[in-house]
N, C-alpha and C positions, 0 to 999 in steps of 0.2 A: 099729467102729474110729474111725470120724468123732464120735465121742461123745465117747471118751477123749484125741483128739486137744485137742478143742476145750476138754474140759473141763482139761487140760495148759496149754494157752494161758491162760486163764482164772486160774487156780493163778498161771503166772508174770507177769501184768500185775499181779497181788495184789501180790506178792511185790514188783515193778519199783516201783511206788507208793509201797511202804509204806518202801521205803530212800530213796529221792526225798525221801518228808515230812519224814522222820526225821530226813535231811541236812541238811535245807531250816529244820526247828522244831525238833526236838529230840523225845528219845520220849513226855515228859510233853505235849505240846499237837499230838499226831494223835490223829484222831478217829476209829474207825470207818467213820465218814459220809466224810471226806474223802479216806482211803482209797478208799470207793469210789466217791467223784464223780472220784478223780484214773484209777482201774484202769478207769473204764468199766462198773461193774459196781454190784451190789447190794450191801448190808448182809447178805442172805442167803447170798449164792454166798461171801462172805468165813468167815461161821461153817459153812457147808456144809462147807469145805476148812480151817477152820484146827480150827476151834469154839469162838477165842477171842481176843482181841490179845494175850494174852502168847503163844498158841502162835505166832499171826502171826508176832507179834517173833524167838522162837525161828527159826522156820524164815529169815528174814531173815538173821538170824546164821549160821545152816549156811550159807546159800548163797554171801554172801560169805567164808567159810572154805574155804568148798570150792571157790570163784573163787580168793583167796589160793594156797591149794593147789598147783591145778594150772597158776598160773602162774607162781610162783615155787620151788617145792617138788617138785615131781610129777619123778620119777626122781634126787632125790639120793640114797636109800636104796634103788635099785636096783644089784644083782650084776653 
């Protein structure tokens, strides 16, 4: 359990960085690399979890969608 914890963690530092850069430069000039000097993390543990920067990117997008969501959204199309 402490594996998948950690490895959750990990996933979201990804994830925190890659919107940070993104913010910060634009999508064309992040790097991999900066990615993972900014998450704390490897160039490995990044393709382990995404397997790629456009999946990156992707999951980047759900996430703030899915933040959007349910802070703004979440029970207007409830009965």
């Amino acid at each position: 359990m402490a594996k998948y914890a950690s490895s959750e963690r990990t996933r979201e530092a990804i994830i925190t960085a890659t919107g940070e850069l993104v913010a910060e430069r634009g999508f064309d000039n992040v790097s991999i690399r900066a990615i993972a000097n900014r998450s704390n993390t490897n160039v490995g543990s990044i393709h382990y979890h995404f397997g790629s920067k456009e999946k990156l990117f992707e999951a980047v997008l759900i996430y703030v969608i899915d933040w959007i969501w349910g802070r703004y959204f979440e029970g207007i199309f409830d009965e």
